[in-house]
N, C-alpha and C positions, 0 to 999 in steps of 0.2 A: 470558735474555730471554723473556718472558712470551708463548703463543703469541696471534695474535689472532686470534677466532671470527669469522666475518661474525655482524651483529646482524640480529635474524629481529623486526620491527617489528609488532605486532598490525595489523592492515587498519585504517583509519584510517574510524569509523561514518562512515556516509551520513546527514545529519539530513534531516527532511522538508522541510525550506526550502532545502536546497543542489539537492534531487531535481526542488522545483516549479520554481525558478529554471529549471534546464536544461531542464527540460520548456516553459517558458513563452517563452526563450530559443533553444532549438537546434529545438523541434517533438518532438511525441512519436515521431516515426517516423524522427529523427535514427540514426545507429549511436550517438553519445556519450549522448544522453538513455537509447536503451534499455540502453547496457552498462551504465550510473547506475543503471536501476532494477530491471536484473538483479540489481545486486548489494545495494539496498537491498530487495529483495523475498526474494532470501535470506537475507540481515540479520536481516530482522525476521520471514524465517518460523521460525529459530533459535530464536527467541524464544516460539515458539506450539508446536512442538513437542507431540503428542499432550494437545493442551488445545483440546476444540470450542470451546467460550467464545472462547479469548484467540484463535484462528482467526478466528471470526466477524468478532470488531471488529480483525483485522489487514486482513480484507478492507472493513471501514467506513472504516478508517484511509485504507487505498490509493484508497478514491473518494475519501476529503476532499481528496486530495495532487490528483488529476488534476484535481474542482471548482478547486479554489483556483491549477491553471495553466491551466485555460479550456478542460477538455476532459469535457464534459457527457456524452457517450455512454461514454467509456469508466467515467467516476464512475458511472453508472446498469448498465453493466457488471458492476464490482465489488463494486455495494451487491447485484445481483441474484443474486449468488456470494454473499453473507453471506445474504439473505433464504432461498435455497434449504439453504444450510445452516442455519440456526434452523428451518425447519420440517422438516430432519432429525432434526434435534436435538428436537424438540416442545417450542421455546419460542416458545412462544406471544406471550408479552407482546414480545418482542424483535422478531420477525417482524413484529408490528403496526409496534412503532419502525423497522424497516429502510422496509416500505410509506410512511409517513407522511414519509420524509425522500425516498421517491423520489417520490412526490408534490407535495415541495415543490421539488426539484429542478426536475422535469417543467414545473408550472408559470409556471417563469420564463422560460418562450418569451417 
């Protein structure tokens, strides 16, 4: 008789629209939205891993996710975490674009 192994399941990804719902849904300050985005925030910082660049727009990503569940400060937050890192990084032109989207953000009082 063959033995059986328990099956070890990869972590089943966190998409950005499962993240905003529960955000938009439970409240950012919920336990379940932040244990969601504890773990999509280390999901995707997996993914950036010693790369300023793909850092940058992990942290542009994370504002679009909070804009798009209705949370304006914490988006202006996380674009100001990307912006300080571009002008770590001396890019220039990118820094401009992080400015220019928290301006339009800002804007929309």
């Amino acid at each position: 008789m063959p033995e059986k192994f328990p099956s070890f399941e990869e972590p089943k990804e966190i998409s950005e629209q499962e993240l905003i719902e529960a955000l938009q849904t439970k409240g950012a300050e919920s336990p379940e939205a932040q244990q969601l985005l504890q773990k999509w925030t280390e999901q995707e910082e997996k993914k950036v891993e010693n790369n300023p660049l793909a850092a940058i727009e992990f942290n542009r990503k994370r504002a679009r996710v909070y804009l798009a569940a209705g949370f304006k400060e914490e988006a202006l937050d996380a674009l100001e975490g990307a912006r300080m890192q571009a002008w770590n990084e001396q890019r220039t032109e990118l820094f401009n674009e992080i400015m220019a989207e928290m301006d339009k953000i800002e804007e929309k009082d």
